[in-house]
MIKOLMAR-954758 format. One record per atom (N, C-alpha, C): residue number from 1; residue in one letter; atom name; x, y, z. Coordinates in nm, 3 decimals. Layout:
BEGIN
> seq/type/atom/x/y/z
> NUM/A/CA/X/Y/Z;
...
//
This chain:
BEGIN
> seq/type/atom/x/y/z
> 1/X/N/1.191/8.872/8.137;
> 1/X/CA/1.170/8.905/7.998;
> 1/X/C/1.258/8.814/7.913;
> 2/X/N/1.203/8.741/7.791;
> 2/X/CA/1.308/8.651/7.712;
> 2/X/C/1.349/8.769/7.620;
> 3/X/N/1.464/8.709/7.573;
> 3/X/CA/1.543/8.796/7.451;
> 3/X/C/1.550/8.680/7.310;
> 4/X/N/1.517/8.755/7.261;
> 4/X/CA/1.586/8.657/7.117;
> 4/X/C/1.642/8.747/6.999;
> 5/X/N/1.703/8.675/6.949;
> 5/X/CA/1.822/8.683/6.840;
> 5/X/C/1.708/8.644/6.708;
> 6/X/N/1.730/8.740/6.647;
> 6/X/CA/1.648/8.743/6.487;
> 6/X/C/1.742/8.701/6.390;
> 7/X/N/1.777/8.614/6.325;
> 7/X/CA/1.825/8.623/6.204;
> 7/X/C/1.795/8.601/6.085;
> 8/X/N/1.853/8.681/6.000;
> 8/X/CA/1.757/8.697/5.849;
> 8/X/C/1.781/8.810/5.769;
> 9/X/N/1.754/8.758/5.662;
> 9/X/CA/1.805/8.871/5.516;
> 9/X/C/1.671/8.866/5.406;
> 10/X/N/1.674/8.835/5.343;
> 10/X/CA/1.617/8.837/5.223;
> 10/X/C/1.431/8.846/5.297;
> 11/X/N/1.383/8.750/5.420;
> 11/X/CA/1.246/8.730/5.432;
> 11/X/C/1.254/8.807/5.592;
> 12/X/N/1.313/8.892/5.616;
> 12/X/CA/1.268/8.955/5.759;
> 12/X/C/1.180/9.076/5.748;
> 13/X/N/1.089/9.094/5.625;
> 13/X/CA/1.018/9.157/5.599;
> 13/X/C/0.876/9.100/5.607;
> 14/X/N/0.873/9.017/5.587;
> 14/X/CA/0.752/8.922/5.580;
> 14/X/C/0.639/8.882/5.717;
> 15/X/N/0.552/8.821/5.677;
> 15/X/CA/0.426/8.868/5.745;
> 15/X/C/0.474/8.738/5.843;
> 16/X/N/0.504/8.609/5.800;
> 16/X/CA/0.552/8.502/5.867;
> 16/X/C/0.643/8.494/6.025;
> 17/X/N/0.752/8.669/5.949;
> 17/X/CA/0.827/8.662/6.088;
> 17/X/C/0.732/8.785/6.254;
> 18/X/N/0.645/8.856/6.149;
> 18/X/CA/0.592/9.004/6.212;
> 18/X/C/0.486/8.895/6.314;
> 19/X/N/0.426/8.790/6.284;
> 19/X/CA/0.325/8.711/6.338;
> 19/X/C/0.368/8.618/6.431;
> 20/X/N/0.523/8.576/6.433;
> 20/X/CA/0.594/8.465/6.501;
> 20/X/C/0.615/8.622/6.625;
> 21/X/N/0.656/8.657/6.631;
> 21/X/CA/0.734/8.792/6.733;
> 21/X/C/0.578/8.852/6.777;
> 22/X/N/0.449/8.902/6.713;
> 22/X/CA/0.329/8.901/6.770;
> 22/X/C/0.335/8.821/6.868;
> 23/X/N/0.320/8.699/6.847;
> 23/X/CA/0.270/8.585/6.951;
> 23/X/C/0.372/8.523/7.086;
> 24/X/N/0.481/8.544/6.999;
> 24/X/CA/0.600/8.547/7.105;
> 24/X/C/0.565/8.663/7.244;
> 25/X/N/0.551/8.768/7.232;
> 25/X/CA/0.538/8.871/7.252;
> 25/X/C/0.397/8.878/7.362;
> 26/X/N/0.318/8.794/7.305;
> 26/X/CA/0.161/8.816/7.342;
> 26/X/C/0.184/8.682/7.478;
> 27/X/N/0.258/8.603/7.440;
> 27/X/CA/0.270/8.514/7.557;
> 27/X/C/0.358/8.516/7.615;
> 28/X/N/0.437/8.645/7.623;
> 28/X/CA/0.515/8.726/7.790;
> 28/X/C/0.604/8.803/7.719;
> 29/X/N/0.693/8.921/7.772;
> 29/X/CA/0.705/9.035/7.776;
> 29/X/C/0.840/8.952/7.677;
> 30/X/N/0.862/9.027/7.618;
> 30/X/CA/0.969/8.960/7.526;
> 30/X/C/1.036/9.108/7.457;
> 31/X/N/1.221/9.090/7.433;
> 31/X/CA/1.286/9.204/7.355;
> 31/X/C/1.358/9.112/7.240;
> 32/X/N/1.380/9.169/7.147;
> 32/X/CA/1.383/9.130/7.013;
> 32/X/C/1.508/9.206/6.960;
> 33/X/N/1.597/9.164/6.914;
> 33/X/CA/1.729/9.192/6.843;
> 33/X/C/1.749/9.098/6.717;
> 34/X/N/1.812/9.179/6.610;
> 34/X/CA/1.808/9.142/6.465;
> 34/X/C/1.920/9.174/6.416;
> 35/X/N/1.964/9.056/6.364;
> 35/X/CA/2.155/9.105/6.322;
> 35/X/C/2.084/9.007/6.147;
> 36/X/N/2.103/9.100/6.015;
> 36/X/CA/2.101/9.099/5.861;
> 36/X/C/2.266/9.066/5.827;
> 37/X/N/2.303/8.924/5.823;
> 37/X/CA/2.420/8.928/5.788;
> 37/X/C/2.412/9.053/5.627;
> 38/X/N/2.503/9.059/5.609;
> 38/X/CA/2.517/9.170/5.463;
> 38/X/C/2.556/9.069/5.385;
> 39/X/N/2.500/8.955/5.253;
> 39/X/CA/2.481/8.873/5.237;
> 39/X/C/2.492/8.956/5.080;
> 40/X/N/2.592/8.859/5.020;
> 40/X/CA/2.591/8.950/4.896;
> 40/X/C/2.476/8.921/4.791;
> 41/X/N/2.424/9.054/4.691;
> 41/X/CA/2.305/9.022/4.618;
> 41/X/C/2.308/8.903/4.483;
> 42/X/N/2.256/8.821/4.422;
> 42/X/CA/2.255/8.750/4.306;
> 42/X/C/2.227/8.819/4.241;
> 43/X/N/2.319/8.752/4.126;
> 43/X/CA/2.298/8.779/3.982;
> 43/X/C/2.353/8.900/3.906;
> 44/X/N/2.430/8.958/4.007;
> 44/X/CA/2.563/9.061/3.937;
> 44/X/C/2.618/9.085/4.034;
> 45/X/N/2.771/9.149/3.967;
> 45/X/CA/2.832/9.196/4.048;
> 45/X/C/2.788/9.316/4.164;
> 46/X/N/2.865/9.295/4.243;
> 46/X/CA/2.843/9.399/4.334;
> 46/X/C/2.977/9.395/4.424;
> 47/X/N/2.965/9.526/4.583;
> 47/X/CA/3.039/9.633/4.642;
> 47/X/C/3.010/9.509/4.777;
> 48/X/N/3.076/9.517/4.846;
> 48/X/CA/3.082/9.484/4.984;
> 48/X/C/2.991/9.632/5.059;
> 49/X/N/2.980/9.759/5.004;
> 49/X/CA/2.907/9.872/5.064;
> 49/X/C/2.788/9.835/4.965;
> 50/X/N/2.756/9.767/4.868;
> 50/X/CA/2.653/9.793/4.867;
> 50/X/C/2.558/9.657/4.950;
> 51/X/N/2.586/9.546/4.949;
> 51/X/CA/2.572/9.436/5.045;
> 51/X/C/2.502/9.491/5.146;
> 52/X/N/2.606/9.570/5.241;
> 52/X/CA/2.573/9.641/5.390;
> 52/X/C/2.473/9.722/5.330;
> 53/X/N/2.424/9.810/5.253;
> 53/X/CA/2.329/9.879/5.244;
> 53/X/C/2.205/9.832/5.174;
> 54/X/N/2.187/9.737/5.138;
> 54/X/CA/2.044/9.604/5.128;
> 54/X/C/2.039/9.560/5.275;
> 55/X/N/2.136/9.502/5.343;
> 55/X/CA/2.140/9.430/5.469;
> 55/X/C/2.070/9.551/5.557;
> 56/X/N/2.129/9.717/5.563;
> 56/X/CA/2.073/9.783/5.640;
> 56/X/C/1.918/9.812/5.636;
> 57/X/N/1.882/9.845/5.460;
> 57/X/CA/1.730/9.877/5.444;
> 57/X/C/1.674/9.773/5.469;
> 58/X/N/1.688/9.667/5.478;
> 58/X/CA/1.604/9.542/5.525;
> 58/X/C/1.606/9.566/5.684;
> 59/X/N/1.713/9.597/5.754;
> 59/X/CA/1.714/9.602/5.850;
> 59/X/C/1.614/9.731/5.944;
> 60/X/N/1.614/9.837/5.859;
> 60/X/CA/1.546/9.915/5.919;
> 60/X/C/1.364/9.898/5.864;
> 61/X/N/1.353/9.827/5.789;
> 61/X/CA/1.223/9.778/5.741;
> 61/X/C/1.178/9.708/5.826;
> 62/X/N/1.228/9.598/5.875;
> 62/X/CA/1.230/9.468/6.001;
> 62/X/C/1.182/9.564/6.138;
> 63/X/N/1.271/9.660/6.158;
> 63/X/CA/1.240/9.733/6.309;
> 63/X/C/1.132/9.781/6.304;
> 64/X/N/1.122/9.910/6.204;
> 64/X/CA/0.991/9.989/6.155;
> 64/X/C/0.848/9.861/6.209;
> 65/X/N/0.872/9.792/6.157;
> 65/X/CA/0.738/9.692/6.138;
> 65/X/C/0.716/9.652/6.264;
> 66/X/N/0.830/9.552/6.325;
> 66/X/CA/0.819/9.510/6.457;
> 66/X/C/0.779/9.638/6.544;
> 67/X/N/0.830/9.764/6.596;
> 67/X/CA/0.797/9.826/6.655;
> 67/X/C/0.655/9.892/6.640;
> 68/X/N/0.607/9.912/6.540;
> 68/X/CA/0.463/9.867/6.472;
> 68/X/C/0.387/9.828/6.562;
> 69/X/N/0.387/9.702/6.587;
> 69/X/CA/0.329/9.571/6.640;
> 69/X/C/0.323/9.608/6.809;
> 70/X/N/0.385/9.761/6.861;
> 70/X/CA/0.413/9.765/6.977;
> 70/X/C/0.564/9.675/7.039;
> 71/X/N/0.661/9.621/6.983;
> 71/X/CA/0.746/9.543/6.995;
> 71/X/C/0.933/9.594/7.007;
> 72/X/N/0.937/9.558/7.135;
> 72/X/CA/1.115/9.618/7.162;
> 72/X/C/1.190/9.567/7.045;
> 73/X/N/1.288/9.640/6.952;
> 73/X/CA/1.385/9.567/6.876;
> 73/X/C/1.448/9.692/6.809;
> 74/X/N/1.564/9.616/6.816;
> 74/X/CA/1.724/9.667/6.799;
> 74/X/C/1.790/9.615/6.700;
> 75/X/N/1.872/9.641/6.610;
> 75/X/CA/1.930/9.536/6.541;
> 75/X/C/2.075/9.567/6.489;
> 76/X/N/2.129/9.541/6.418;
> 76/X/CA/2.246/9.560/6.318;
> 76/X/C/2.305/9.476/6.178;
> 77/X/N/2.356/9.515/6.136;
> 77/X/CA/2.426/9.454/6.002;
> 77/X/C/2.521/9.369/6.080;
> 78/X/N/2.532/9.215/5.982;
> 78/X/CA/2.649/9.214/6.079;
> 78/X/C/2.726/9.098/5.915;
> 79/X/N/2.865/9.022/5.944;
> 79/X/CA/2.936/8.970/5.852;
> 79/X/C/2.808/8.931/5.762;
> 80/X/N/2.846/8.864/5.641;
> 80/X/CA/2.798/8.784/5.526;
> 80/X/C/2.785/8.671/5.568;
> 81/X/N/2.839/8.608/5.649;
> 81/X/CA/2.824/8.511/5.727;
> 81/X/C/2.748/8.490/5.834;
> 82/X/N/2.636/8.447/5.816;
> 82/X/CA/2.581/8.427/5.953;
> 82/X/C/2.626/8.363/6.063;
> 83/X/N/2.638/8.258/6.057;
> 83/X/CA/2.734/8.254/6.160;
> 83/X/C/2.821/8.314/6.294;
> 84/X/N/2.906/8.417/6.144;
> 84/X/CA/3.017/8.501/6.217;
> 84/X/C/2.916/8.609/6.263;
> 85/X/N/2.834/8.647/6.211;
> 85/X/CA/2.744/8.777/6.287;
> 85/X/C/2.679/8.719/6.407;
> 86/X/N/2.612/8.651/6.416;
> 86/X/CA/2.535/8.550/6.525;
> 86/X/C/2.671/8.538/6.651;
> 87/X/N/2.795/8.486/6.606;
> 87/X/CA/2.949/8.529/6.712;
> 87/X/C/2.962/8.632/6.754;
> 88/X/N/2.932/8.724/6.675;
> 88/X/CA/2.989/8.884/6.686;
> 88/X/C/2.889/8.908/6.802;
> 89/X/N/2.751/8.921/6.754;
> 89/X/CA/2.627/8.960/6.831;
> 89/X/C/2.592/8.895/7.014;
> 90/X/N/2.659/8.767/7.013;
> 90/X/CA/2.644/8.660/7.122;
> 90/X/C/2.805/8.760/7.209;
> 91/X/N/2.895/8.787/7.161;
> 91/X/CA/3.008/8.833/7.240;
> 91/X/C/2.997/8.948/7.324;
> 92/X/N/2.874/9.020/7.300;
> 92/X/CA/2.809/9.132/7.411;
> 92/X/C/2.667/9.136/7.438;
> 93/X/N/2.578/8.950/7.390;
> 93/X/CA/2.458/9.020/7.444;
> 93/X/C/2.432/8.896/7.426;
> 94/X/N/2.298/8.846/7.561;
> 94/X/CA/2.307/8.730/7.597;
> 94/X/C/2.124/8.707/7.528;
> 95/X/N/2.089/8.584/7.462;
> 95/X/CA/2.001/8.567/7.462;
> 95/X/C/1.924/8.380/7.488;
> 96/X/N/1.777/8.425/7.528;
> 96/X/CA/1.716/8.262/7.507;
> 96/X/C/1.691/8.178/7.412;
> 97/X/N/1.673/8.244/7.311;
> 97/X/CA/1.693/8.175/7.215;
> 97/X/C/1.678/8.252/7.057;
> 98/X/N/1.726/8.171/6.950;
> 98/X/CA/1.723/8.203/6.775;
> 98/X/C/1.644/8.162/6.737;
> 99/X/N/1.602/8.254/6.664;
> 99/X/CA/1.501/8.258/6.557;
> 99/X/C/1.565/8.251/6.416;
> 100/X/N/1.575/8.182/6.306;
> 100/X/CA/1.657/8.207/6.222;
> 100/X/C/1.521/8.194/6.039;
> 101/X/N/1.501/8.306/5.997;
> 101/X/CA/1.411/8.319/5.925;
> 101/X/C/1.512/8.275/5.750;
> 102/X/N/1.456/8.184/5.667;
> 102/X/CA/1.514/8.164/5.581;
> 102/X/C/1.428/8.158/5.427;
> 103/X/N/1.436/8.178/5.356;
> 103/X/CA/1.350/8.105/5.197;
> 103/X/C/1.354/7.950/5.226;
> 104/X/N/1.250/7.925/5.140;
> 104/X/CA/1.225/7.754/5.126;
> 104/X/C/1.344/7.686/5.109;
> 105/X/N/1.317/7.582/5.089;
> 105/X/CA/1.383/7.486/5.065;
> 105/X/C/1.412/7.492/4.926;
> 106/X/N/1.608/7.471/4.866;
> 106/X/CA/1.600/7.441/4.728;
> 106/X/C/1.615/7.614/4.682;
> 107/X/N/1.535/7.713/4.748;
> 107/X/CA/1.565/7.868/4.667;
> 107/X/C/1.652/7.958/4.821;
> 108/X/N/1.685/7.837/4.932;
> 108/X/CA/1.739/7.918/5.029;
> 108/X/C/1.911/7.827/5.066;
> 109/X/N/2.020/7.935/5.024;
> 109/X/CA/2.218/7.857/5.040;
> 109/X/C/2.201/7.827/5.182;
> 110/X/N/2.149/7.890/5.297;
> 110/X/CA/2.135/7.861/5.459;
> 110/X/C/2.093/7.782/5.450;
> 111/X/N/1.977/7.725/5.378;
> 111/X/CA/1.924/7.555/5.380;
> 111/X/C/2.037/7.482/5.371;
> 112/X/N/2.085/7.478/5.245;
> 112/X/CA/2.193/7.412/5.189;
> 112/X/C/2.269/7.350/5.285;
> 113/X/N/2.340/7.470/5.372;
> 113/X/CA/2.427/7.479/5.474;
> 113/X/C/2.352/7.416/5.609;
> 114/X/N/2.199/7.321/5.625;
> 114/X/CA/2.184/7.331/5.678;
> 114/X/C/2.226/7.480/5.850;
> 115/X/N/2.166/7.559/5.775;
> 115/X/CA/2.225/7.646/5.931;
> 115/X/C/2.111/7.658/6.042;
> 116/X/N/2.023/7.638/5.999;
> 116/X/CA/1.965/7.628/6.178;
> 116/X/C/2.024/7.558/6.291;
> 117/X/N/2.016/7.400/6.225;
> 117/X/CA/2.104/7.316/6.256;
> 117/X/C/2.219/7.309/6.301;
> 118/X/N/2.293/7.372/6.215;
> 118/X/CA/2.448/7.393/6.332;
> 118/X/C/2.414/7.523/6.431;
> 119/X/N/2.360/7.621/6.385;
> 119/X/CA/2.325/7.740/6.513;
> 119/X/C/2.321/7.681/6.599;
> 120/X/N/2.184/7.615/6.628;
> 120/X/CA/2.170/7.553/6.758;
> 120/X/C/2.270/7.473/6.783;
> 121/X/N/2.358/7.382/6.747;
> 121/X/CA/2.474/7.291/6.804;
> 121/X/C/2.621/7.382/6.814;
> 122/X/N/2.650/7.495/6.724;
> 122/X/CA/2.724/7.623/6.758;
> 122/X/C/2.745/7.693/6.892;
> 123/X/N/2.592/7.722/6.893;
> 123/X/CA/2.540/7.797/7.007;
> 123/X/C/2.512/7.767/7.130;
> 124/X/N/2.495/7.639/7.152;
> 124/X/CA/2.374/7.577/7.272;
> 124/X/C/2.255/7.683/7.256;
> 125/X/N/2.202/7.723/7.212;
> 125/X/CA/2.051/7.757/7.195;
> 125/X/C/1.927/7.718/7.156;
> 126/X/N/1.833/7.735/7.195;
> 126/X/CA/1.741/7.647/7.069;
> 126/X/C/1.718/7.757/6.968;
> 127/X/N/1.652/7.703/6.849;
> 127/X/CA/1.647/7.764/6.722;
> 127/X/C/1.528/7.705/6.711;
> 128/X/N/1.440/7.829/6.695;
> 128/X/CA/1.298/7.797/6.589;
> 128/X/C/1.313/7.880/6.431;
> 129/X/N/1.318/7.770/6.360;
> 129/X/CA/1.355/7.806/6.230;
> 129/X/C/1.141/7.871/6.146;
> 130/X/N/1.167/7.965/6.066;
> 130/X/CA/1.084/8.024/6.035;
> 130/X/C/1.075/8.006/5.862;
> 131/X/N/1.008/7.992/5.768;
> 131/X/CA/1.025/8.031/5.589;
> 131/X/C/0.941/8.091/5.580;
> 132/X/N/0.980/8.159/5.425;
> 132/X/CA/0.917/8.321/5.428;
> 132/X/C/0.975/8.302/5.290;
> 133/X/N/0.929/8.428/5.211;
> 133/X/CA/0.912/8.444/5.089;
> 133/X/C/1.032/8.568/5.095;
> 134/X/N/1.088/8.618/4.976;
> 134/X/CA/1.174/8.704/4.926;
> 134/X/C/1.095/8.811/4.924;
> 135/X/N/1.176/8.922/5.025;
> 135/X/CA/1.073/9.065/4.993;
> 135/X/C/1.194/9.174/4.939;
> 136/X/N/1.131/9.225/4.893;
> 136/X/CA/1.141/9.348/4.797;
> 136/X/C/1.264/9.385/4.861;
> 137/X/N/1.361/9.466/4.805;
> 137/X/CA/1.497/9.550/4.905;
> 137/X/C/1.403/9.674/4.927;
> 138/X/N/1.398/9.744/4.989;
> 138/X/CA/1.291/9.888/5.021;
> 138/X/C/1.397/9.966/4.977;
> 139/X/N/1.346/10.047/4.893;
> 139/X/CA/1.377/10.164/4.866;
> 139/X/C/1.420/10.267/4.991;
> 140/X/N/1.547/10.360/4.914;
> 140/X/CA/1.585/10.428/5.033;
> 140/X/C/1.503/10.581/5.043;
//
């Protein structure tokens, strides 16, 4: 069975990532884990609790759906940093590879930061990088 590492905030709602994990899925038995760095919101202030609680409703939106689809997945909140969550997550659980779901180009700071890019040279993993559109925070 492969494992992969989901990462993503703002577009792990989207039809882009529910269709990549379909097909993953459809071409061998595959489990799915999702770490939402808690990524603080634009355009006002805000709480470090409220961060984690966008990061979580996205997060439980992401599972809801995937498991949907018939699909194993687990996930958690993890730093503002992807990165450091992607560390945190790798220090008790081993996977084949990242998935790292981002906004376009130009409306996404992980672009900026090139981060797929260092993931995979971070990590030794491969990274299939995914874009996706900004979805809604879901209501609690």
């Amino acid at each position: 069975m492969r494992r992969y590492l989901i990462v993503g905030n703002q577009t792990l709602a989207g039809s882009h990532l529910t269709a990549k994990v379909r097909e993953l899925h459809e071409q061998e038995p595959s489990s799915f884990y999702i770490v939402v760095p808690a990524t603080p919101p634009h355009g006002h202030s805000w709480s470090e609790g409220e961060a984690r609680d966008i990061a979580s409703r996205r997060l439980e939106t992401a599972l809801a759906r995937l498991r949907g689809i018939g699909v194993e997945a687990e996930g958690e909140v993890g730093d503002e940093r992807p990165t450091y969550a992607i560390q945190d997550v790798l220090a008790h659980r081993a996977f084949d590879e990242i998935i790292v779901s981002t906004l376009p180009p130009g409306a996404s700071r992980w672009l900026k930061r090139d981060l797929p890019h260092r993931i995979e040279v971070e990590f030794g993993l491969p990274v299939t990088h995914l874009i996706g559109t900004s979805e809604p925070v879901p209501r609690t």
